[in-house]
N, C-alpha and C positions, 0 to 999 in steps of 0.2 A: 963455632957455636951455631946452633941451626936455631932457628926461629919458627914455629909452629904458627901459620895461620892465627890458629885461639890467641896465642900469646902475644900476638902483633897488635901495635898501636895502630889507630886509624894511618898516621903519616908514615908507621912504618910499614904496613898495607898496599899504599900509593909507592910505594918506593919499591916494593919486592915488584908489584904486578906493572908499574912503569918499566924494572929494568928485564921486566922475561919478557915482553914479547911489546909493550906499546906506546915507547917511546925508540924514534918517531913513529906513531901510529899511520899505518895505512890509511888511505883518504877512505876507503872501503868501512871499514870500522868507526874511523872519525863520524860521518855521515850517519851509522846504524844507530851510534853511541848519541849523536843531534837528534835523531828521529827519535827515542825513546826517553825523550824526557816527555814528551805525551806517550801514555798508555795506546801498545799496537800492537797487532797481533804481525808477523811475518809477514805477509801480502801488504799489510798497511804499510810496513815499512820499506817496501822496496817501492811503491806507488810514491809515498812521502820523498824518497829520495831523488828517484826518478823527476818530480816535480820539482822541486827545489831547486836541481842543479838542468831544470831544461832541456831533461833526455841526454846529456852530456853520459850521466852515470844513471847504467839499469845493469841492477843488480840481480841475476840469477836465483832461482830457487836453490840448487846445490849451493851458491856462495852464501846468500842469506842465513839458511839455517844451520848449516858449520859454521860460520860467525856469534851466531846469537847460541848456539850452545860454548863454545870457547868463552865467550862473555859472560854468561851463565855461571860456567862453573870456575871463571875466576873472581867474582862475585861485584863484578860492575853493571851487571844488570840483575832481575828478576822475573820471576814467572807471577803475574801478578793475578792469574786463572786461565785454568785449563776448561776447556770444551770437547766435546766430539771431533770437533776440526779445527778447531783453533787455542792456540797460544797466548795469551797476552802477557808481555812484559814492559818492564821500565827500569830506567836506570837508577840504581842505588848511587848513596851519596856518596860513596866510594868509586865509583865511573861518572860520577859528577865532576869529582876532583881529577881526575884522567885527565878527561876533558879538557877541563878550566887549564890544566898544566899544558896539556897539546894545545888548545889555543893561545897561550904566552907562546908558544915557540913559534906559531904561524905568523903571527902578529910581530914579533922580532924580526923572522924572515922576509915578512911584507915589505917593515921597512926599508931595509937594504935592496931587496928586488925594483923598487918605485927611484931606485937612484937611475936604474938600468933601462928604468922603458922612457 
């Protein structure tokens, strides 16, 4: 049986696009997917990331924007307006729920790793 995008439930949505490519989600992704629940354009979002994580993680213009198109077009995030130069998007409620799922698994993980250090 194939299931059509249209024809997918919200949960069954989160479950096709968890099991092709984002569970476990790249920390790369994880972070783009954190950054875009405020509205950014590309630059914002590798500054925001860069920031957050302490220059730990700086994110490429080539990685950046193959990232936020693959999210794009698997519909966890949005193009929320175009400009001359810039992009702005945000996360749909459907890379909300990603998310929320990737973070139960970190949070699982956490606690098992806090036995070790």
């Amino acid at each position: 049986m194939v299931i059509t995008l249209r024809d997918a439930s919200a949960r069954d949505m989160v479950r096709l696009v968890r099991n092709r490519r984002y569970s476990p989600m790249s920390e790369t992704m994880f972070y783009i997917l954190f950054a875009l629940r405020s509205e950014r354009h590309g630059y914002g979002v590798m500054q925001y990331v860069k920031g957050l994580t302490e220059g730990r993680i700086v994110l490429g213009a080539g990685t950046i924007y193959t990232s936020l198109g693959k999210l794009e077009a698997d519909g966890l995030i949005a193009v929320t307006s175009r400009g001359d130069r810039r992009t702005n998007y945000l996360i749909t409620s459907q890379g909300a729920e990603v998310l929320r799922q990737e973070a139960r698994r970190i949070t699982e993980m956490s606690r098992y790793a806090k036995e070790i250090l």
